[in-house]
N, C-alpha and C positions, 0 to 999 in steps of 0.2 A: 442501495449499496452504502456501505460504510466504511469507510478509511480511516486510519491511525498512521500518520504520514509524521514519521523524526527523520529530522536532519543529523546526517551521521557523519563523525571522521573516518570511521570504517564499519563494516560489516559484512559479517559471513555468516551462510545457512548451510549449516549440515546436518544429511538423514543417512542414517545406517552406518555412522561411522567416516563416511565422505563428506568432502567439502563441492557441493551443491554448486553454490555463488560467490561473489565475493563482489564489495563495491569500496572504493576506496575514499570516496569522498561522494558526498550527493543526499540520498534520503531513499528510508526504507519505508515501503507503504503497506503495511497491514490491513489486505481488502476480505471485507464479510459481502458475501451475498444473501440476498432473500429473494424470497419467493416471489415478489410481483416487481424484482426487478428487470428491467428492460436492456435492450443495446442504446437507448438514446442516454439512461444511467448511467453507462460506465462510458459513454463517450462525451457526458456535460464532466461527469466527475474526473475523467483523465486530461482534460483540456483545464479544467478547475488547479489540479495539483499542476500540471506542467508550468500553467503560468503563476504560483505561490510565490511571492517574495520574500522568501526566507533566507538568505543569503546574503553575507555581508560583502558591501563596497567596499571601497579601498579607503573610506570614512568609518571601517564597521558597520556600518546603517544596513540591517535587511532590509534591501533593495535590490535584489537581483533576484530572477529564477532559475532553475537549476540549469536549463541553456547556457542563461549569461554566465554563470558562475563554472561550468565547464563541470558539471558533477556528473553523477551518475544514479542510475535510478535501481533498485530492485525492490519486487512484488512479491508478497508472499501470502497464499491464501489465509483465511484465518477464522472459521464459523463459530466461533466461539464470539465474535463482536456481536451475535443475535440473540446474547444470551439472556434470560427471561429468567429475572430473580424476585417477584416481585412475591408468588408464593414459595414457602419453605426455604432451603439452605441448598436444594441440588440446581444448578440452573437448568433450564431446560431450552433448549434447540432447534424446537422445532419451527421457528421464524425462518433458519438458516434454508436458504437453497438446499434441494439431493443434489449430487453431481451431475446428473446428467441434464439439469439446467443452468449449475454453476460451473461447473468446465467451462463450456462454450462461450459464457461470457466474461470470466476470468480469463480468458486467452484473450475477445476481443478487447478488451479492457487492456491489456498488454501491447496488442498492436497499436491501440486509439495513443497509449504512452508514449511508444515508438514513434509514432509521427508526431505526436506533438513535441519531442523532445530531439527527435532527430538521430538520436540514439538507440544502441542494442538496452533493453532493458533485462535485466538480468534474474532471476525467477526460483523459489522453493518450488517444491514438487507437490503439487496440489495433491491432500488426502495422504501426504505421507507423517508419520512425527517427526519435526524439523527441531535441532537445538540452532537457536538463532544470539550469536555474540553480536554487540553491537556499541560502539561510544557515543552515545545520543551526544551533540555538539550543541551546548548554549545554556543549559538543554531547551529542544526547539520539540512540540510535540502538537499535533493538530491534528482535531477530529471532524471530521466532515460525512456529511448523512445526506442523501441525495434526496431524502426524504422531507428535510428539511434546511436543505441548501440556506444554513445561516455562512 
């Protein structure tokens, strides 16, 4: 799994015209799946982001996680993070999960959120095109590979 986790002052995900999500403070997580990812991947890597201290004290200092800091979280699918450029100019995809192994773990990866953060997590619409606004805050932008959990 792969994550593209900004810390947002706000953010909204709309497909077809409707507003989807909306989070008003917190971080939007940008999750790729692949193909040999597991349920133990998206439950190190949602436990990973819930405790990130990105989040400024009342010193400014990121030192807080999105708990302390009272924010909120939304997840939005995203198979283009598997994307394989290394021949020619089209990327190719085919690293990405089908749906019907990244659904199931893109919902539990959402629950593993929910508990770890204690909150509703708020969610684009897997496999739909989503226009995604968003004020990245700092700007705070982090990527994390379960593959190589640096």
């Amino acid at each position: 799994m792969r994550a593209v986790i900004q810390r947002v002052k706000e953010a909204t995900v709309t497909t077809g015209g409707k507003r989807k999500a909306t989070v008003n403070y917190g971080m939007v997580v940008l999750l790729g799946i692949e193909h040999e990812d597991t349920v133990e991947d998206a439950e190190w890597l949602s436990k990973k982001i819930s405790l990130l201290r990105i989040f400024d004290d009342d010193k400014g200092v990121m030192n807080l996680d999105i708990k302390e800091a009272g924010g909120q979280a939304m997840v939005v699918s995203q198979f283009t993070l598997h994307a394989k450029t290394r021949k020619g100019n089209r990327p190719s995809y085919i690293r990405a999960a089908p749906p019907e192994k990244a659904i199931p773990l893109y919902e539990k990866f959402v629950d593993f959120l929910e508990d770890n953060t204690g909150e509703k997590v708020e969610t684009g619409e897997f496999g739909a095109v989503m226009d995604i606004e968003l004020i990245n805050s700092g700007p705070v932008t982090i990527i994390i590979d379960t593959k190589q959990k640096e």
